[in-house]
C-alpha positions as CSV (number, residue, x, y, z in Angstrom):
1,X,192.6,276.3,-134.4
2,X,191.2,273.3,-133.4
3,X,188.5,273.9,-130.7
4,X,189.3,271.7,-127.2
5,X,186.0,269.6,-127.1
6,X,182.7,270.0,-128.6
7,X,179.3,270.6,-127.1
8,X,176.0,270.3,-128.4
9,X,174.7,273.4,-129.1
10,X,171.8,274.8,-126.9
11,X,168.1,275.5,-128.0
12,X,167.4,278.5,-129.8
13,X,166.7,281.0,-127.5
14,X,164.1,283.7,-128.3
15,X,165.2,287.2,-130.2
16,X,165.2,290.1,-128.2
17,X,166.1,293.7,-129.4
18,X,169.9,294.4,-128.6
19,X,170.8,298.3,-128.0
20,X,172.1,300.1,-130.5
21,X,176.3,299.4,-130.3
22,X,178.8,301.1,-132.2
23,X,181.1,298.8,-134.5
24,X,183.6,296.4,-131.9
25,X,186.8,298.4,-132.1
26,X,186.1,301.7,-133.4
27,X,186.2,305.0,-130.9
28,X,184.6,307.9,-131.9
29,X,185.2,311.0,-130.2
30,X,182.5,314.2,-130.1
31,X,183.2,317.4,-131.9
32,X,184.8,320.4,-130.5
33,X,182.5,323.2,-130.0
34,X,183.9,326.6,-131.4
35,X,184.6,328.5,-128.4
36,X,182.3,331.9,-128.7
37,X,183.8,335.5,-129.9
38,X,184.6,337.7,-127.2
39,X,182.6,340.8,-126.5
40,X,184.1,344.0,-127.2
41,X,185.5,346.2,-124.3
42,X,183.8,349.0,-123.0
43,X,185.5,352.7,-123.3
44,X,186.2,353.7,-119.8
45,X,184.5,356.2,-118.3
46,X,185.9,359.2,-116.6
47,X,184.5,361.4,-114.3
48,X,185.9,364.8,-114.0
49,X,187.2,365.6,-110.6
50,X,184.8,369.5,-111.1
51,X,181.6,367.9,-111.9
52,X,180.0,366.9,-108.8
53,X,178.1,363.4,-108.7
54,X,174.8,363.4,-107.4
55,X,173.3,360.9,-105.7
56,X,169.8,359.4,-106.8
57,X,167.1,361.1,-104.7
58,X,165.6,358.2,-102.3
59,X,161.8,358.8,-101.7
60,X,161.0,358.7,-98.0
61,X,158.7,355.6,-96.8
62,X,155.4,356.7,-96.4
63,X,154.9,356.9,-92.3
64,X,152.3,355.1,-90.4
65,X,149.1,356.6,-90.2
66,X,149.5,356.7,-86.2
67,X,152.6,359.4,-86.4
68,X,152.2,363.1,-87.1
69,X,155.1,364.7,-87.2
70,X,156.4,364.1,-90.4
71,X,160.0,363.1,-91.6
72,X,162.4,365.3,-92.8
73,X,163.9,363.9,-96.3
74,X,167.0,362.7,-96.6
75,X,170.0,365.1,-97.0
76,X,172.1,364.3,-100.6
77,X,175.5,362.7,-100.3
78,X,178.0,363.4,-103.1
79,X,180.5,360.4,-103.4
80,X,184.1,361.3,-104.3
81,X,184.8,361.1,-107.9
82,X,186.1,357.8,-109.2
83,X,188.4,357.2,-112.5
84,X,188.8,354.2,-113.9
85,X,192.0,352.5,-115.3
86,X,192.1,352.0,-119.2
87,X,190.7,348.7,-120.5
88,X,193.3,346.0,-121.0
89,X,192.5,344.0,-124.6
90,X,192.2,340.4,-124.0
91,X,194.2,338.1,-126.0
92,X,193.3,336.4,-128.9
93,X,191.3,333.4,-128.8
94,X,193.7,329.8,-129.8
95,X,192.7,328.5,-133.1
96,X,190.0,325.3,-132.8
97,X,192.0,322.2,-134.8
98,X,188.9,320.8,-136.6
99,X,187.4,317.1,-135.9
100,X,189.2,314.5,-137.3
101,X,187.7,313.0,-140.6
102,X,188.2,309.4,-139.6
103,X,189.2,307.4,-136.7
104,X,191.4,304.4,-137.4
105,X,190.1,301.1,-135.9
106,X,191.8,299.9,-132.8
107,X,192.2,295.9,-133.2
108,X,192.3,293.2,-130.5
109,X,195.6,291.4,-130.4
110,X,195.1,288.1,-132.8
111,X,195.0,285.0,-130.6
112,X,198.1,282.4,-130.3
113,X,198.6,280.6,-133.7
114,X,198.5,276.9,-133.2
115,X,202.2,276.8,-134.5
116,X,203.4,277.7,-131.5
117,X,201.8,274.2,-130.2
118,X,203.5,272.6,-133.1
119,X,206.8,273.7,-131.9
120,X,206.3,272.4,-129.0
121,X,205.2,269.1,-129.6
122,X,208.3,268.9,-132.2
123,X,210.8,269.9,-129.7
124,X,209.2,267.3,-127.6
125,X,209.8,264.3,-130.3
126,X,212.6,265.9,-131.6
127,X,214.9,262.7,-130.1
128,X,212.6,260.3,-131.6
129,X,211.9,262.0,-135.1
130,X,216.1,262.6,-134.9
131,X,216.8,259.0,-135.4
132,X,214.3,258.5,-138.1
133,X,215.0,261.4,-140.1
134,X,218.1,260.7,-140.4
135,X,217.9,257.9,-142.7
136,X,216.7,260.1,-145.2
137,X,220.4,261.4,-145.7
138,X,220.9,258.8,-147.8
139,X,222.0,259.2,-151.5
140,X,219.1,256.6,-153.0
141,X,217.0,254.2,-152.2
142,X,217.8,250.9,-151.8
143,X,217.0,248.3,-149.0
144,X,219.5,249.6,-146.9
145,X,217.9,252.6,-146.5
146,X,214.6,250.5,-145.7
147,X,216.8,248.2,-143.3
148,X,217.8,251.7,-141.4
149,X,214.2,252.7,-141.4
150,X,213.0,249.3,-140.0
151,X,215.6,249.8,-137.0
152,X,214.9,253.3,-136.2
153,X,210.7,252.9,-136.3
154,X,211.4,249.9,-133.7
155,X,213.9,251.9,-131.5
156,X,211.3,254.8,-131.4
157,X,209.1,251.7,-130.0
158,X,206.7,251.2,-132.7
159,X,206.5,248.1,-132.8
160,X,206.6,245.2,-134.8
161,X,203.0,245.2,-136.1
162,X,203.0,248.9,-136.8
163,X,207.0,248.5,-138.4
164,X,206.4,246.4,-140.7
165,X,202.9,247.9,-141.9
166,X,204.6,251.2,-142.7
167,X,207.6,249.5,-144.6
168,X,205.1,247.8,-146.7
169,X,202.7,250.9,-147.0
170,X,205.6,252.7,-147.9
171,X,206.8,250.4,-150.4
172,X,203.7,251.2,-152.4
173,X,204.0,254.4,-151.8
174,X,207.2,254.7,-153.2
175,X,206.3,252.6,-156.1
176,X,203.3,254.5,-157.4
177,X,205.1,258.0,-157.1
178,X,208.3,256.9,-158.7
179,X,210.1,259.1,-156.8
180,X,213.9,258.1,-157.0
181,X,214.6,260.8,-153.8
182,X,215.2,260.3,-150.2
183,X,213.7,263.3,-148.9
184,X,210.6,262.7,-151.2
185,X,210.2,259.1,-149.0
186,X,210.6,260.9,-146.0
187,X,207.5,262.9,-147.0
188,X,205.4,259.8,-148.6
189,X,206.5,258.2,-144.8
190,X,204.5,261.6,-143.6
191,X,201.4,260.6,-145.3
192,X,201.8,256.6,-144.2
193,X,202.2,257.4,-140.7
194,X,199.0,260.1,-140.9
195,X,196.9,257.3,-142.6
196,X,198.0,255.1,-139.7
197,X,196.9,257.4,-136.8
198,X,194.1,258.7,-138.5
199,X,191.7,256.3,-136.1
200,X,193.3,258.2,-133.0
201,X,191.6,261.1,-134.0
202,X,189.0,262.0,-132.0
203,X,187.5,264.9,-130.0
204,X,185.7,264.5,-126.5
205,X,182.1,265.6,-126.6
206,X,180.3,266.9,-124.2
207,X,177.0,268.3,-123.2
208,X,174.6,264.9,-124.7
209,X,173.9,263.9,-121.5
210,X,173.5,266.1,-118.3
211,X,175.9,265.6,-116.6
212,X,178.7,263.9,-118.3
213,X,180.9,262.1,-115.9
214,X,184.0,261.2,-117.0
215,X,186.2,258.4,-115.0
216,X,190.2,259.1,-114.9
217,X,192.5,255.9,-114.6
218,X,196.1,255.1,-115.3
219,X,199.1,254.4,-112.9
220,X,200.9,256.6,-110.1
221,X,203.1,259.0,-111.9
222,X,201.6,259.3,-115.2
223,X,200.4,262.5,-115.0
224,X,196.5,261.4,-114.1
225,X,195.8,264.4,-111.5
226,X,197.8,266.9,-113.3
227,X,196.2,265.9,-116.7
228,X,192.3,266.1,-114.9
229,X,193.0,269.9,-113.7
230,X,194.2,271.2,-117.3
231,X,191.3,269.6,-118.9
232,X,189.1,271.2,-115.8
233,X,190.5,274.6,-116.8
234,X,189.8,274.3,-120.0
235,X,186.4,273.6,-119.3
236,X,185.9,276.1,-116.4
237,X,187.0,278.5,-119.3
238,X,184.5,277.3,-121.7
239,X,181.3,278.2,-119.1
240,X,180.9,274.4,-118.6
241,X,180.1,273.8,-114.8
242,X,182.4,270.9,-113.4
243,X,182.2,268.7,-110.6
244,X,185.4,266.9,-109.1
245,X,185.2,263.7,-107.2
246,X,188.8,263.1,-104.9
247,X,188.4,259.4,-105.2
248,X,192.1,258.9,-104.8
249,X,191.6,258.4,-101.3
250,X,194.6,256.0,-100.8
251,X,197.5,257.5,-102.3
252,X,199.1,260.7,-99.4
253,X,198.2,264.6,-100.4
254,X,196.2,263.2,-103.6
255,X,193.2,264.8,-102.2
256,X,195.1,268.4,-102.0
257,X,196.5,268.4,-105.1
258,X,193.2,268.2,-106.8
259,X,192.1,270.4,-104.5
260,X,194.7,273.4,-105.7
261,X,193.5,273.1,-109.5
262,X,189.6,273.1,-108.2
263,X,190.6,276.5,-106.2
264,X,192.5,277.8,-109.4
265,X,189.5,276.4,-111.9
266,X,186.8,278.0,-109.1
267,X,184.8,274.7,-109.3
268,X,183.2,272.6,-106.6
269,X,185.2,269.8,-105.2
270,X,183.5,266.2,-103.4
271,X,186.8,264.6,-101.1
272,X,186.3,262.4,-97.8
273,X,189.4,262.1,-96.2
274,X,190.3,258.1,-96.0
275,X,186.6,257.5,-97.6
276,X,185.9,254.7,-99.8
277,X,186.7,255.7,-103.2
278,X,183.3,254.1,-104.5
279,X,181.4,256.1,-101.8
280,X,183.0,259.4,-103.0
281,X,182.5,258.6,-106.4
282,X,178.7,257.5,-106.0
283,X,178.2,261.1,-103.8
284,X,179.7,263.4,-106.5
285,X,177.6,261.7,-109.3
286,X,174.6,262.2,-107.2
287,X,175.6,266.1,-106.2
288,X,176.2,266.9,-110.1
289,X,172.8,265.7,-110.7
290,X,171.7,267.8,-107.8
291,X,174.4,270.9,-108.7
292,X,173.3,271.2,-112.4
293,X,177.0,270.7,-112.8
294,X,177.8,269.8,-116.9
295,X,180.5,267.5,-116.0
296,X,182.0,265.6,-113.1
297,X,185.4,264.1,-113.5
298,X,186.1,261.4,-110.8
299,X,189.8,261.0,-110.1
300,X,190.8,257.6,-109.2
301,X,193.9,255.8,-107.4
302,X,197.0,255.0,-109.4
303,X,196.6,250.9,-110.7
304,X,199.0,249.1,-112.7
305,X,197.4,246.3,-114.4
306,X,199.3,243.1,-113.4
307,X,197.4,244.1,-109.5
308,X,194.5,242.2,-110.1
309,X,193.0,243.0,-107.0
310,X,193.6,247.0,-107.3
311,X,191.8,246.0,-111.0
312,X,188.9,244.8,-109.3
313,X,188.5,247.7,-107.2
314,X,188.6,250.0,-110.8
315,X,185.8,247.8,-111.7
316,X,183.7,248.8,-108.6
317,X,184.0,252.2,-108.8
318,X,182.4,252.2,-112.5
319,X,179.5,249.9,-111.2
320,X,178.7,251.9,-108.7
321,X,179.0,255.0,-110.6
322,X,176.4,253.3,-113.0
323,X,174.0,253.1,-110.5
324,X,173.9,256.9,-109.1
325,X,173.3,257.6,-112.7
326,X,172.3,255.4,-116.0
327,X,174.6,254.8,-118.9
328,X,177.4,256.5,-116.9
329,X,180.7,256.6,-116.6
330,X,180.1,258.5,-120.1
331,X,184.1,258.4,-120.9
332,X,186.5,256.4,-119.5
333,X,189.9,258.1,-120.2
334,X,193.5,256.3,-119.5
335,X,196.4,258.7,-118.8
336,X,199.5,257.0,-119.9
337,X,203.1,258.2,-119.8
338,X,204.6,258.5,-123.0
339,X,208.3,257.9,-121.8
340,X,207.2,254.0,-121.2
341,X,207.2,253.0,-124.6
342,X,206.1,249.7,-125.9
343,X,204.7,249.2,-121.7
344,X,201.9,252.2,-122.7
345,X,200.4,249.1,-125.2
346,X,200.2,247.0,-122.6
347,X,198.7,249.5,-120.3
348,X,195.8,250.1,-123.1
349,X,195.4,246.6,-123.6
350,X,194.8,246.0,-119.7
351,X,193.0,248.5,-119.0
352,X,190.6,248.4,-122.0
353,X,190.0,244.6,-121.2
354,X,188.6,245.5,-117.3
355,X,186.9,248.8,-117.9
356,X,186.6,249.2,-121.6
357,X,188.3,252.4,-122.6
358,X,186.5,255.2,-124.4
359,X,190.0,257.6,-124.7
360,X,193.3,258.3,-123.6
361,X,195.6,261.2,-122.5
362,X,199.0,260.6,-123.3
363,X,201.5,262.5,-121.5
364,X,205.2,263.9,-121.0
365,X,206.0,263.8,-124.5
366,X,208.5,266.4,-124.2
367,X,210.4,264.5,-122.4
368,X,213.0,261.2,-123.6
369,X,209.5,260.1,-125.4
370,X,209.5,257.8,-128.2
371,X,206.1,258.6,-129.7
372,X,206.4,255.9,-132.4
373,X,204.2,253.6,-129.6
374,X,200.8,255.8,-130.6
375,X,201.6,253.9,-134.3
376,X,201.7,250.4,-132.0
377,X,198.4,251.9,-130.5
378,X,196.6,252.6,-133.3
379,X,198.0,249.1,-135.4
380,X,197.2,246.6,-132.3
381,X,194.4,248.6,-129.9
382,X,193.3,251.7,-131.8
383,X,191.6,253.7,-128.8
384,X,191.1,257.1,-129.6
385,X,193.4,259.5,-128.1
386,X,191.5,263.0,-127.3
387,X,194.7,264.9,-126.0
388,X,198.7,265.0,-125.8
389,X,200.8,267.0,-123.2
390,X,204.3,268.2,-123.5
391,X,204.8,269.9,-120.4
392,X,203.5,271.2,-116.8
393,X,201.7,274.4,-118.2
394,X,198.0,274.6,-119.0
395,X,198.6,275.5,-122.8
396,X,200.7,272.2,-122.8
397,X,197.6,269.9,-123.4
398,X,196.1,270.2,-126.7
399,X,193.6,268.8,-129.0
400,X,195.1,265.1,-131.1
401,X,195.7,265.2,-134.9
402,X,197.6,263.0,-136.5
403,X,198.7,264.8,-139.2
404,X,200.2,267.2,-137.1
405,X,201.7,264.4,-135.0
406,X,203.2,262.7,-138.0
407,X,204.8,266.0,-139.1
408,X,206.1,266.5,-135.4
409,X,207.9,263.2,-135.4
410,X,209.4,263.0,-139.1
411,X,210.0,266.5,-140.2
């Protein structure tokens, strides 16, 4: 399982004695006591209606030394004669089961393998990996079979760069194994395509500086919001304290949709209705300082790059988050759409030119996505890619790896 993000790990702190705990899923239960013998019934006792019962003989109280006459004693009262009903035996005690020798260990459900994720994210690129894999039906390998496999990398928008370096790779591949079967390509393809994304491969750090603010771009509809409250969750969950700046202050209910996943994260939210996105982004940077927050995430308007001027707002935002604090923003993450194909390259190139990207997020890959445009990525602008969705849910962002990526797409 690949953990979601890694933090520096906090001083040592100093040993203190822990209470003595019994082993984590084991119950013991105390011993029955034996319950105690009973005491043997008395005979009863019968009084003969003849013999008269005499009554204890009460001594009179001495009377006060002011009285003379003195007290006659009291006259003795026979009570009437009493029998009393046989004993009844009481039953027999139940038999005490003994204490159990040994107490079998209650376990704690085993957490979600990550093959579930890998079924997802292969039902997600199942269209594009189905048009590739394909080829491998073949009955040897000739150049048609590379002539197919040129086609369907460049309909699964890999591009022409990142096309041709597989053939070749592949070529040598092929060459070295002597393998004379198509599915045996299909595998050596596999380990061409891993090699490729390799670079991609990258997890987002956190906790070197304090805090670390992170600065979320990309276009309307990509998925930027959605994408910023999944990774918030996922840090909310790992006891990191996170700060959200609503400086998507142009685009309508923007502000209230980050709003919901800060309410459903429990973290602390900075928004100013019709603000100036800089302003908001400048204030939240100064209140995680303030806060103690870990991290604060800064949500910015949708741009596309050909908008120059909407560009040279972007480019604002990040000086004047520099300024509330030195050396931030700390990442700069690009949410892209996955569905776009070959126009997510151009979106990296764009936006890596004007703000200098330090990751991307690339989403909606269970959709009509053609996934071959992270090899395009990684032949043409290799910018690390710390996550991939394929779907609304939380547990539909996960962790990069490109073997597991490559495997998605081909197998």
């Amino acid at each position: 399982m690949f953990s979601f993000f890694k933090k520096a790990p906090p001083p040592p702190a100093p040993a203190a004695e822990a209470p003595a705990l019994l082993p984590e899923g084991w119950v013991t239960k105390p011993a029955s006591k034996p319950a105690p013998a009973p005491e043997p019934a008395a005979p009863p006792t019968v009084v003969p209606e003849s013999s008269p019962v005499v009554a204890p003989t009460v001594a009179p109280a001495a009377a006060p030394a002011a009285l003379s006459t003195p007290v006659p004693a009291a006259v003795p009262v026979a009570p009437p004669a009493v029998v009393l009903p046989p004993a009844v035996p009481l039953p027999a005690p139940a038999p005490v089961p003994a204490p159990p020798t040994a107490v079998a260990p209650i376990t704690a459900p085993a957490p979600a393998p990550r093959q579930s994720w890998m079924e997802r994210l292969r039902a997600g690129l199942r269209r594009t990996g189905g048009s590739i894999a394909s080829v491998f039906s073949a009955t040897k390998i000739d150049e048609q079979l590379y002539e197919e496999l040129e086609e369907a990398l460049l309909l699964a928008d890999a591009g022409v760069k990142a096309t041709q370096f597989l053939l070749d790779d592949l070529k040598r591949r092929v060459k070295e194994a002597r393998t004379t079967d198509p599915q045996a390509v299909r595998g050596l393809l596999i380990d061409a395509l891993a090699e490729l994304l390799s670079p991609l491969e990258k997890g987002l750090e956190v906790g070197r500086f304090t805090p670390t603010v992170m600065m979320v771009v990309g276009v309307n509809g990509a998925g930027k919001t959605t994408s910023i409250g999944k990774l918030t969750r996922h840090l909310a969950d790992a006891d990191q304290r996170v700060l959200l700046a609503a400086a998507d202050t142009f685009r309508a209910a923007a502000r209230e949709q980050l709003g919901v996943w800060a309410d459903r994260a429990q973290v602390e939210i900075i928004s100013q209705e019709g603000g100036d996105p800089a302003a908001v982004s400048f204030d939240a940077v100064n209140a995680g300082r303030a806060r103690g927050a870990d991290v604060v995430i800064a949500d910015t308007a949708g741009r596309l790059p050909t908008q120059l001027h909407l560009m040279e707002e972007l480019k604002k935002i990040k000086r004047v988050i520099t300024k509330a604090q030195d050396g931030a923003p700390h990442e700069v993450l690009l949410v892209v759409d996955g569905n776009t194909g070959q126009n997510a390259l151009n979106q990296v190139k764009a936006f890596d030119e004007a703000l200098g990207l330090t990751g991307l997020i690339v989403t909606k890959l269970d959709g009509t996505a053609k996934g071959g445009v992270l090899a395009a990525i990684a032949r043409e602008r290799p910018v690390p890619v710390y996550f991939v969705g394929v779907g609304e849910k939380l547990e539909d962002l996960e962790t990069f790896s490109a073997r597991e990526f490559a495997r998605a797409l081909l197998e």
